[in-house]
Structures are given as structure tokens and as C-alpha cells.
C-alpha positions as CSV (number, residue, x, y, z in Angstrom):
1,X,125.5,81.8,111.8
2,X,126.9,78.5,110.7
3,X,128.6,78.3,107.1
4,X,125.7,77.1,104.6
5,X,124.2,80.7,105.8
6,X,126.8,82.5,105.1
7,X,127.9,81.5,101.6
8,X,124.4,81.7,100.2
9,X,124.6,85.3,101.5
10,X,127.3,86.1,99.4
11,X,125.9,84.9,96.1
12,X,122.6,86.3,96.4
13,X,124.1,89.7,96.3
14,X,125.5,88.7,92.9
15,X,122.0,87.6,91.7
16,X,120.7,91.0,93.2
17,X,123.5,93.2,91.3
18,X,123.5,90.8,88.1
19,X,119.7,91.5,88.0
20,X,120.0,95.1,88.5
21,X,122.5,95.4,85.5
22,X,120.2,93.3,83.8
23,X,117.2,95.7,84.4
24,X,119.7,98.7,83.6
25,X,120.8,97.4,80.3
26,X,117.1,96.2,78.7
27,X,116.1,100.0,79.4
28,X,118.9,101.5,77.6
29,X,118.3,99.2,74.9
30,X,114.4,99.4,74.9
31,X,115.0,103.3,75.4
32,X,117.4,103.4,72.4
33,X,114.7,101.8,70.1
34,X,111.7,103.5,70.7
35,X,113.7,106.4,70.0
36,X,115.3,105.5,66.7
37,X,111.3,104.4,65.4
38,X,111.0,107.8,66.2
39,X,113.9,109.2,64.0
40,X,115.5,110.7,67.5
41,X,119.1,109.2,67.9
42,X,119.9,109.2,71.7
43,X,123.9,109.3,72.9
44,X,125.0,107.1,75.4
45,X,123.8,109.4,78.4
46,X,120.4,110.0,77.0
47,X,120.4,112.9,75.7
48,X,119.4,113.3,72.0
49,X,122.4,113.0,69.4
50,X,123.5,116.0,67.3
């Protein structure tokens, strides 16, 4: 493997894992709001608020 391999290697885990948190985040937030329209407050591990 010669070096230009290598470090595009590297940063295309970060795209992976930035994309993935990306992905993780938008539901959360998309999960949050269709709930709220739907007068059902969720806490942070999904489950609905008391």
C-alpha cells in the first residue's frame, strides 16, 4: 500500500461515522417532532415523558 492509500483510508472512516451521527441525530429530532404534533412528549431514550 503506498501512503496516498492509506491516509484516504483514515478519513473516510470519519465521513462514515460523521454520517452515521448525522443519520442518528435527524431521527431523534424528526422522532421528537412528530411526537410533540401529537401532544406525546418523548424523553431522551424514547420512551414517552411523564
Amino acid at each position: 500500500m503506498n501512503e496516498e492509500n492509506k491516509g484516504s483510508g483514515g478519513s473516510s472512516v470519519f465521513v462514515w461515522i460523521g454520517a452515521l451521527l448525522v443519520s442518528l441525530l435527524l431521527f431523534y429530532a424528526l422522532d421528537h417532532m412528530i411526537m410533540s404534533m401529537q401532544g406525546l412528549p418523548l424523553g431522551w431514550d424514547l420512551t414517552t415523558a411523564k
